[in-house]
TIVOLO-397389 format. One record per residue (C-alpha): residue in one letter; x negated, z, y negated. Coordinates in steps of 0.5 Angstrom, whole numbers, plus 2048, in hexadecimal, padded with zeros to 3 digits. Layout:
aXZY/...
//
This chain:
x7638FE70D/x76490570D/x766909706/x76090E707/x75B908709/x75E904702/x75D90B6FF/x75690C700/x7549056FE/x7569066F7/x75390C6F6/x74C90C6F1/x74590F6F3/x7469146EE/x7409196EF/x73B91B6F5/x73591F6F5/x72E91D6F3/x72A91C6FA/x72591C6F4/x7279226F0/x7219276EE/x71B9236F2/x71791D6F1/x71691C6F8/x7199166FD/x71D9126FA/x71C9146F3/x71D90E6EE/x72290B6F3/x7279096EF/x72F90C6F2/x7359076F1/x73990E6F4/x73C90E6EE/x73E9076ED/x7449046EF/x7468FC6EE/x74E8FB6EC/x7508F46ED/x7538F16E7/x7588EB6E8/x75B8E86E3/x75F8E36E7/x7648E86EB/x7638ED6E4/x7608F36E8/x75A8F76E9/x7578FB6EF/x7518FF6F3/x74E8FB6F8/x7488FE6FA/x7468F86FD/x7438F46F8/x73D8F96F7/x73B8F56FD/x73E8EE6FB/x7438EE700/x7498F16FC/x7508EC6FE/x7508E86F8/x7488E66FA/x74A8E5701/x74A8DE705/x7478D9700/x73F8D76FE/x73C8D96F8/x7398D56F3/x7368D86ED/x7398D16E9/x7408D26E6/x7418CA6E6/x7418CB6ED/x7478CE6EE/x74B8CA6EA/x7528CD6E9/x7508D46EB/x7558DB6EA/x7518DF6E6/x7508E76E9/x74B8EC6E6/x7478F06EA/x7478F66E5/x7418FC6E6/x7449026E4/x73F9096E4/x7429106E4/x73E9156E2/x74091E6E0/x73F9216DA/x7429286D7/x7499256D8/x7489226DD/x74791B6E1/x7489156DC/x74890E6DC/x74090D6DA/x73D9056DB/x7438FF6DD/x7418F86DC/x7448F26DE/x7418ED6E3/x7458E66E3/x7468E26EA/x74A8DD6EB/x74D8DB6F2/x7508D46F4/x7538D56FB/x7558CE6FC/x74E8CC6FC/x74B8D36FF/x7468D36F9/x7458D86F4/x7418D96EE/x73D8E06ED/x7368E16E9/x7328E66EC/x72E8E86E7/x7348E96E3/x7378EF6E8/x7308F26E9/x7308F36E1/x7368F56E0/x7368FA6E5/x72F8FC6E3/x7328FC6DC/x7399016DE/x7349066E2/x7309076DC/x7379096D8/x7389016D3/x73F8FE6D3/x73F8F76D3/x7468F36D4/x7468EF6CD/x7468E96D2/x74B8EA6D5/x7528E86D4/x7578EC6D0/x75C8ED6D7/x7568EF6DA/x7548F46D7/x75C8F76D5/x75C8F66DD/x7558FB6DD/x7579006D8/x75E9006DC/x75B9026E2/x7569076E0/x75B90B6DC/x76090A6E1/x75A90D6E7/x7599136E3/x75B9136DC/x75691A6DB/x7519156DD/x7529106D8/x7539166D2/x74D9196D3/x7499116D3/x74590F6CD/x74890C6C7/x7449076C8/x7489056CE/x74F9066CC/x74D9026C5/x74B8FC6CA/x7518FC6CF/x7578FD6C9/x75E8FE6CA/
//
């Protein structure tokens, strides 16, 4: 894969423009993911990355296996996080708003993996409203999370709430 095309798959959704702004016609109430980008969490290799992809179930990780809302059926499986990460702008600037951590887990050998829907749709719902839910995860992840979002934009995680900062602690 070329340089430019790594590149630009690691990158955030940072901000665009409201297609809504200023009027309540079409499309008015529509939820917008644009701001919103998924980072991949695996614990296994010790690394975290953008994979846009999971906004559509189809990141690498999620990839060639069948799903099943029973962790019991995927015995031995790695654990990854599908992490929602919402970036907003204020006066200082884009900030990390919303993050929360989604579990999956993957056993390649079987080609099975485990995933409850209605938990992603909750977190990412809950991101996009600006919450901070990672009190699940691990403590490797989430160094492995606050790693990569201080090291994407060190600017980014200053301007960031408290909240956000507390919960992803050194």
């Amino acid at each position: 894969m070329s340089a430019d095309k790594e590149k630009k798959k690691n990158t955030f959704t940072i901000i665009k423009d409201d297609p809504t702004d200023g009027h309540g016609g079409y499309n008015a109430g529509v939820i917008s993911l644009e701001n919103m980008s998924p980072i991949i969490v695996d614990p296994n290799k010790e690394k975290a990355y953008v994979d846009m992809d999971a906004m559509h179930a189809r990141s690498k990780v999620e990839r060639r296996v069948k799903w099943t809302h029973l962790k019991e059926e995927v015995p031995d499986g790695k654990l990854y996080w599908i992490v929602w990460v919402n970036v907003e702008r204020n006066e200082n600037g884009p900030f990390y708003s919303g993050v929360a951590g989604s579990e999956i887990r993957v056993n390649r050998d079987i080609k099975r993996g485990y995933k409850s829907m209605p938990e992603h749709v909750k977190h990412m719902e809950k991101s996009l409203k600006g919450h901070v839910i990672v009190e699940h995860m691990d403590d490797l992840s989430k160094k492995l999370l606050k790693d990569f979002l201080v090291e994407f934009n060190a600017d980014m995680w200053e301007n960031s709430p408290e909240t956000l900062k507390t919960a992803l602690p050194e």
